[in-house]
C-alpha beads as a LAMMPS data file, in Angstrom:
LAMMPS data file: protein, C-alpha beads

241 atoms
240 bonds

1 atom types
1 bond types

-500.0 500.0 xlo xhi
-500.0 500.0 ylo yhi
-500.0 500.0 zlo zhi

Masses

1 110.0

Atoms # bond

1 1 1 0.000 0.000 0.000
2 1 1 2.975 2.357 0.986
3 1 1 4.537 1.689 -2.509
4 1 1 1.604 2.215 -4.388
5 1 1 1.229 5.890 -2.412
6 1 1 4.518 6.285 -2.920
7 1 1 4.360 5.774 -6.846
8 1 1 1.058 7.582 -7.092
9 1 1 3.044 10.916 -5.295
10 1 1 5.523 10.591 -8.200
11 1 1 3.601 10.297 -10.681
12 1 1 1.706 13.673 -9.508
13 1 1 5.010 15.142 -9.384
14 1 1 6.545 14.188 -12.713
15 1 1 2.814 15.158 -13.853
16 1 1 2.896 18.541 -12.267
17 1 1 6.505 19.215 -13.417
18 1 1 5.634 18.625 -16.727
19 1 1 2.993 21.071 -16.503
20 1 1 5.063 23.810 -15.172
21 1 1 7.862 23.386 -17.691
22 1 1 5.552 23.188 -20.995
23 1 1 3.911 26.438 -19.321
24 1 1 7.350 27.800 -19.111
25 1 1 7.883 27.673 -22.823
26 1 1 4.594 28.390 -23.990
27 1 1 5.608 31.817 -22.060
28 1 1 9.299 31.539 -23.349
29 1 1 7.241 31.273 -27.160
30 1 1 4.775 33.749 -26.608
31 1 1 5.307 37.006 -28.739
32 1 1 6.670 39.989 -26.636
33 1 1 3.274 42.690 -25.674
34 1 1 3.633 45.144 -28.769
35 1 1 3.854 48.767 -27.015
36 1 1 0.839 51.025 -28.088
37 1 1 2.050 54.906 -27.852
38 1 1 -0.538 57.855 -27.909
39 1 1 -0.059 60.285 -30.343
40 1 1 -1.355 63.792 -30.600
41 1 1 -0.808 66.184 -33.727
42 1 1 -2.668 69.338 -34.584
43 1 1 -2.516 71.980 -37.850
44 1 1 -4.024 76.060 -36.962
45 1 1 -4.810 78.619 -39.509
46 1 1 -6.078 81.680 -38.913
47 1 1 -9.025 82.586 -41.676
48 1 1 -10.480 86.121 -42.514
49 1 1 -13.851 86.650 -41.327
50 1 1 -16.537 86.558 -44.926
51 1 1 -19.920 86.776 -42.978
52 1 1 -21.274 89.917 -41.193
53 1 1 -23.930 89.469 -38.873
54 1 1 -26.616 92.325 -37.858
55 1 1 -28.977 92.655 -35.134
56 1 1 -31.658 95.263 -34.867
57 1 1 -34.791 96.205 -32.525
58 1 1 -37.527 98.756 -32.516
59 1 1 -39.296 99.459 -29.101
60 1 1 -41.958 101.688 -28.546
61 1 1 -44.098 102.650 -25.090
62 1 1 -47.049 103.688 -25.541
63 1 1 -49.973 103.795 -22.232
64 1 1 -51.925 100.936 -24.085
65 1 1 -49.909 97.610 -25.289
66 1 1 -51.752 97.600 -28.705
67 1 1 -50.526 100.917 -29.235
68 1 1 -46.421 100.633 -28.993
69 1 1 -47.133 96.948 -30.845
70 1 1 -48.767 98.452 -33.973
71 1 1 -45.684 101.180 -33.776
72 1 1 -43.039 98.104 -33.502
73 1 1 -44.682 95.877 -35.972
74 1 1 -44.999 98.721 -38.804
75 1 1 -41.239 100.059 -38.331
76 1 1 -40.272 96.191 -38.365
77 1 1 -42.571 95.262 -41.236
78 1 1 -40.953 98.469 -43.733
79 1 1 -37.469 97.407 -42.003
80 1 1 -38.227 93.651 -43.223
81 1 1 -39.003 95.007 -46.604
82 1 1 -36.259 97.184 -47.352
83 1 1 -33.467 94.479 -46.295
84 1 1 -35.589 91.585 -48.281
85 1 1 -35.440 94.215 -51.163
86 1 1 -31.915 94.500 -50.959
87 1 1 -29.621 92.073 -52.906
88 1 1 -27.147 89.601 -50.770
89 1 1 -28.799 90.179 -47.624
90 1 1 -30.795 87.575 -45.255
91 1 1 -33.084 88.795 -42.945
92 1 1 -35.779 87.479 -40.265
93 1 1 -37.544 88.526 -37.295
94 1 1 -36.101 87.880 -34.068
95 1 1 -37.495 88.085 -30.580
96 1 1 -40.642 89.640 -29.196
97 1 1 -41.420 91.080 -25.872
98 1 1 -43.874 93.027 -24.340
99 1 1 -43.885 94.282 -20.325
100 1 1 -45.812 97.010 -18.652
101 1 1 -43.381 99.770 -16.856
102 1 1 -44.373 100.896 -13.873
103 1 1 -43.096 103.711 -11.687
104 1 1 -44.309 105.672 -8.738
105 1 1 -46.750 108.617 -9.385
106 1 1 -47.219 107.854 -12.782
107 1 1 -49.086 106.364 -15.130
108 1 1 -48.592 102.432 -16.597
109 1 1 -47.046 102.376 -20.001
110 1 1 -46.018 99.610 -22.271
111 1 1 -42.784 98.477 -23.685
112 1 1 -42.708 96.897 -26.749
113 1 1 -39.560 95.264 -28.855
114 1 1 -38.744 93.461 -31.536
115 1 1 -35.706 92.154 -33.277
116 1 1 -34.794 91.761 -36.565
117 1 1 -31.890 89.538 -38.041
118 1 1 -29.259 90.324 -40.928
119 1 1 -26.447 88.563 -42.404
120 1 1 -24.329 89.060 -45.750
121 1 1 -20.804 88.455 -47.378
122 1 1 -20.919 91.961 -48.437
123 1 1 -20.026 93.978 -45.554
124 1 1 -20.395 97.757 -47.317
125 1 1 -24.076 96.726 -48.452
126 1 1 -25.100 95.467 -45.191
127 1 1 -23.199 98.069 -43.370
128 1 1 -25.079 100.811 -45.351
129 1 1 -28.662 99.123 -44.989
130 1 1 -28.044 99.259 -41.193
131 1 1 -27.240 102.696 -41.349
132 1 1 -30.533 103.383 -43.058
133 1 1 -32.487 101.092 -40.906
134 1 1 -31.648 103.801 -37.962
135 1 1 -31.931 106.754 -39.907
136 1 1 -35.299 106.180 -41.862
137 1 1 -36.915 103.393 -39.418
138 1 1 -34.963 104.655 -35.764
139 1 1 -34.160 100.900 -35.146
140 1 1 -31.251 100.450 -32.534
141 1 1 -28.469 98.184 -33.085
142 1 1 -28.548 95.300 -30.674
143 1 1 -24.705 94.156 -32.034
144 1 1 -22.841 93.856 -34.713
145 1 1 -20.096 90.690 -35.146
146 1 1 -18.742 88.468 -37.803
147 1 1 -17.456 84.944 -38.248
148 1 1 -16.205 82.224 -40.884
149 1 1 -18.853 80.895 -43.688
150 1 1 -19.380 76.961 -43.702
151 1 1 -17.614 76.817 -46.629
152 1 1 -14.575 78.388 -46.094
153 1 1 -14.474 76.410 -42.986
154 1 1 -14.453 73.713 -44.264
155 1 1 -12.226 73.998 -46.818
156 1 1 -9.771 75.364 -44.556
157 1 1 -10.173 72.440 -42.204
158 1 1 -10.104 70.005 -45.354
159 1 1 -6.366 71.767 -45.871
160 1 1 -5.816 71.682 -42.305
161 1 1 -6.517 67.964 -41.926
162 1 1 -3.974 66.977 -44.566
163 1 1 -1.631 68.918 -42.749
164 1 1 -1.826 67.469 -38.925
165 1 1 -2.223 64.033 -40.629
166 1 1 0.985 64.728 -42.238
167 1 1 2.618 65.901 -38.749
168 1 1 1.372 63.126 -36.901
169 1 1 2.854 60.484 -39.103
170 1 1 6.477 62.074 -38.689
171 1 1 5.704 62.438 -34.798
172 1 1 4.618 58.364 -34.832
173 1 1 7.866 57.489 -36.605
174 1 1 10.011 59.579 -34.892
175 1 1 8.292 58.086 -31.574
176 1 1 8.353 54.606 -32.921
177 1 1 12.294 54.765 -33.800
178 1 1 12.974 56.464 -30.012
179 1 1 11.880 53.698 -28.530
180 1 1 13.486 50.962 -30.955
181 1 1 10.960 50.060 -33.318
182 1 1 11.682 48.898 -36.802
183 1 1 8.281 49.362 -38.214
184 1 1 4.978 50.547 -36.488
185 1 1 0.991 50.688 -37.764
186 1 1 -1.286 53.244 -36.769
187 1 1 -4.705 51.575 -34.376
188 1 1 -7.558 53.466 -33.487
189 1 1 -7.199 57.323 -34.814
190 1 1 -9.638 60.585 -34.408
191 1 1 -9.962 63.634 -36.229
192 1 1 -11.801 66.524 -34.712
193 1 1 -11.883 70.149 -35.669
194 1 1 -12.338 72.981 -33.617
195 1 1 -16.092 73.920 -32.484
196 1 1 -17.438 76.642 -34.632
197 1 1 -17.240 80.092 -32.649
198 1 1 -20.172 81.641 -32.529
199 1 1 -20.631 85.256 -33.542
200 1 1 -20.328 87.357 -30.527
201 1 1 -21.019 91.255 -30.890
202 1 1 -18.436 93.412 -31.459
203 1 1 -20.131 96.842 -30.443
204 1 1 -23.666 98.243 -29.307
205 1 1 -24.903 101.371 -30.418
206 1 1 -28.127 103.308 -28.632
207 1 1 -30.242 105.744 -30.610
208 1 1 -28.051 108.813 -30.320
209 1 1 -25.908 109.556 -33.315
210 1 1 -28.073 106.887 -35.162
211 1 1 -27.820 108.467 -38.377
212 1 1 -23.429 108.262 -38.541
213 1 1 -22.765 105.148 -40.967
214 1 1 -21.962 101.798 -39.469
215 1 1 -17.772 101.606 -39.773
216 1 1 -16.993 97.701 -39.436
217 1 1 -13.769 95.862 -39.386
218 1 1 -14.659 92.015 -39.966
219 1 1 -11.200 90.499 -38.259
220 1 1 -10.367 86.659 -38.393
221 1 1 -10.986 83.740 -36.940
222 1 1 -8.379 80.835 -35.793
223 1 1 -9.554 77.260 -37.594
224 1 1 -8.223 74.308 -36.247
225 1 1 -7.804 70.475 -36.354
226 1 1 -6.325 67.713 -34.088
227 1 1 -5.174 64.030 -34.607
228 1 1 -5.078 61.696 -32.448
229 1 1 -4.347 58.043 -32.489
230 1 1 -2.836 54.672 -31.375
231 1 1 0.763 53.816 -33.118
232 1 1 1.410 50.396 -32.613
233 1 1 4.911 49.302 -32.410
234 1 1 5.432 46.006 -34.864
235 1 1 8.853 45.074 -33.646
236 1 1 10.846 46.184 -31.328
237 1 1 14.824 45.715 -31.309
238 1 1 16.546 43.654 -28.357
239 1 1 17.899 46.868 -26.399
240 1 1 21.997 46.695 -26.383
241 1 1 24.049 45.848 -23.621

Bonds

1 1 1 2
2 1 2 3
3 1 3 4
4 1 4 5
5 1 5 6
6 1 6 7
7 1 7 8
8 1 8 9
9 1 9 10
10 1 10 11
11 1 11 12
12 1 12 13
13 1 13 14
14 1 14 15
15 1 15 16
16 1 16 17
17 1 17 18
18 1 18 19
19 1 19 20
20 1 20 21
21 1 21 22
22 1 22 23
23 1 23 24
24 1 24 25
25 1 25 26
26 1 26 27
27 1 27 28
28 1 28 29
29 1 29 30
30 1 30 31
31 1 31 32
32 1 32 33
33 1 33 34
34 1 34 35
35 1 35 36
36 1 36 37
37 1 37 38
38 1 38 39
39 1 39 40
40 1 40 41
41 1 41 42
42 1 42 43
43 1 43 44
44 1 44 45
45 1 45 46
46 1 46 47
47 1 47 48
48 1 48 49
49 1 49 50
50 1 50 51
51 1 51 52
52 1 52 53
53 1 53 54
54 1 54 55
55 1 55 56
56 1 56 57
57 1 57 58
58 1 58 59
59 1 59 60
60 1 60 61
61 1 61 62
62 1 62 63
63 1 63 64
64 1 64 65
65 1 65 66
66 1 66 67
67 1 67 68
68 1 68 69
69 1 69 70
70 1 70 71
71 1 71 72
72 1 72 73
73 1 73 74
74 1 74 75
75 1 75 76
76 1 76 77
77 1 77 78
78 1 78 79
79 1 79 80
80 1 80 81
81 1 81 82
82 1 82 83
83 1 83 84
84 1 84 85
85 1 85 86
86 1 86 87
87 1 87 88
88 1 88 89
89 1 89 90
90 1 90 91
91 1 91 92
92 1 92 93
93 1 93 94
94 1 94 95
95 1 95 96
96 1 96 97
97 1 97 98
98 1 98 99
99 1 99 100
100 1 100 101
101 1 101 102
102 1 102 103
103 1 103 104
104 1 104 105
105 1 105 106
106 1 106 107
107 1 107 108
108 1 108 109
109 1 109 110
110 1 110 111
111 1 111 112
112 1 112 113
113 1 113 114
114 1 114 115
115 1 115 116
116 1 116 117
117 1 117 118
118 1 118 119
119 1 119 120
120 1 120 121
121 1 121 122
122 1 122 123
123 1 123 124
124 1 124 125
125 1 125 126
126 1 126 127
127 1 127 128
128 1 128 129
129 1 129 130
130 1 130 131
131 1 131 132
132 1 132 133
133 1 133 134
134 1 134 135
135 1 135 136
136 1 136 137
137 1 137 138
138 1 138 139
139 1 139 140
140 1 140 141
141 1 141 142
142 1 142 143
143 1 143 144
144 1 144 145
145 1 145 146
146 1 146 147
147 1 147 148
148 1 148 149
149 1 149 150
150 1 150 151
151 1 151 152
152 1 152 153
153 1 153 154
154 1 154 155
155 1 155 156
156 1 156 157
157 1 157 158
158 1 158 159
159 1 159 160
160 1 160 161
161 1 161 162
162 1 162 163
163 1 163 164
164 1 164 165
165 1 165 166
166 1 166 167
167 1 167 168
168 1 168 169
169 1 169 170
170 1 170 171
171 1 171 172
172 1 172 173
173 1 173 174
174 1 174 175
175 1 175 176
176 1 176 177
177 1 177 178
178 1 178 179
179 1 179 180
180 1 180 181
181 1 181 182
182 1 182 183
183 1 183 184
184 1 184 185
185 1 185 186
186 1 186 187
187 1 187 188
188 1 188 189
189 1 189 190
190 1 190 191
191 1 191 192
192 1 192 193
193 1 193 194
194 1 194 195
195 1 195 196
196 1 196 197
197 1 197 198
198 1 198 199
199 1 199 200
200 1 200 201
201 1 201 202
202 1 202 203
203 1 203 204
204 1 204 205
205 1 205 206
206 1 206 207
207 1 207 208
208 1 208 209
209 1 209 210
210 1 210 211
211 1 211 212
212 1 212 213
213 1 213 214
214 1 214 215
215 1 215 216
216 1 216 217
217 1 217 218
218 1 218 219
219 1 219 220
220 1 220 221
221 1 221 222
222 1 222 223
223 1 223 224
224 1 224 225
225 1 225 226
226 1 226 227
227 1 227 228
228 1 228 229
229 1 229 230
230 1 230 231
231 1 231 232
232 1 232 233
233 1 233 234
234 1 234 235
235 1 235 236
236 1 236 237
237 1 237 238
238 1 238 239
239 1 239 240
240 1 240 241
């Protein structure tokens, strides 16, 4: 019985050894872990400003609410006309409020505004419609500001993206042969362009001096786009001693 325990226990043993030492070169065979570096690359451009963006109001008070609306609606319907009527130029209504004002010792009265919406690639026309939208019409200017088209966007970003491709390929291989690497393949790599900015206003004007022409300077806008990706390292060269 002792003998047959005995041989059982080496049997496990050789068994068990066995085990260990084809796991040992199954490890000793297995590929080394191919490194995976992060790579980051990014082209800017800074592109001229082609869209001007103008917005308007009329308010009126008046002690009834009908009245100052009727005032607000005809100066915005004739405003609405002339810009429609005038060639390049988009326009649209904007917001709409009406709120009683009320102060001590006198009577209610009624504020009422409206807002109306231009844009156009031709700065002087627009710039001279807005001048005669406050001198004929006594709109206010809300603000005035400017920004980049869709299209030139994205053409610049289209000229862009060939560029920080192009600059993250020489930073991969550069990165690749730094840390030994004979070859490398790009994994999992994102493009993104920066957000669209939108227009913010560059000035406000009140009703005094409304009849001086509208001076604008459009200015430029910085267009951007950033790669990112994996760059896996194929083979990697047994470091020297």
């Amino acid at each position: 019985m002792l003998r047959a325990v005995h041989a059982l226990v080496l049997l496990l043993g050789v068994t068990l050894g066995g085990a260990a030492a084809a796991q040992t070169l199954r490890n000793e065979a297995a590929p080394t872990p191919q490194p995976v570096l992060t790579i980051t690359a990014s082209a800017q451009s800074t592109v001229p400003n082609d869209r001007m963006h103008a917005a308007l109001r009329a308010e009126a008070e008046a002690p009834d609410a009908a009245q100052a609306a009727a005032e607000v609606n005809a100066r915005i319907g004739r405003a609405l006309a002339r810009a429609k009527a005038t060639r390049g130029v988009e326009a649209a209504s904007a917001g709409y409020s009406t709120y009683p004002i009320n102060e001590p010792n006198k009577p209610a009265r009624w504020r009422v505004s409206q807002g109306l919406a231009l844009e156009s690639t031709d700065f002087a026309t627009l710039a001279a419609l807005v001048t005669k939208l406050q001198a004929d019409d006594k709109l206010l200017i809300s603000g005035l500001s400017f920004s980049v088209s869709p299209a030139a966007r994205n053409a610049a970003e289209d000229a862009l993206t060939r560029e920080a491709i192009h600059a993250w390929q020489q930073r991969a291989q550069a990165a690749a042969s730094e840390f030994g690497a004979s070859s490398w393949r790009a994994g999992r790599v994102t493009i993104q362009g920066s957000e669209p900015v939108r227009p913010q206003p560059m000035f406000r004007a009140q009703v005094a001096n409304a009849a001086a022409p509208v001076s604008v300077e459009a200015g430029t806008t910085d267009v951007g786009v950033t790669v990112s990706g994996e760059v896996i390292v194929e083979t990697v060269r047994a470091p020297t001693r």
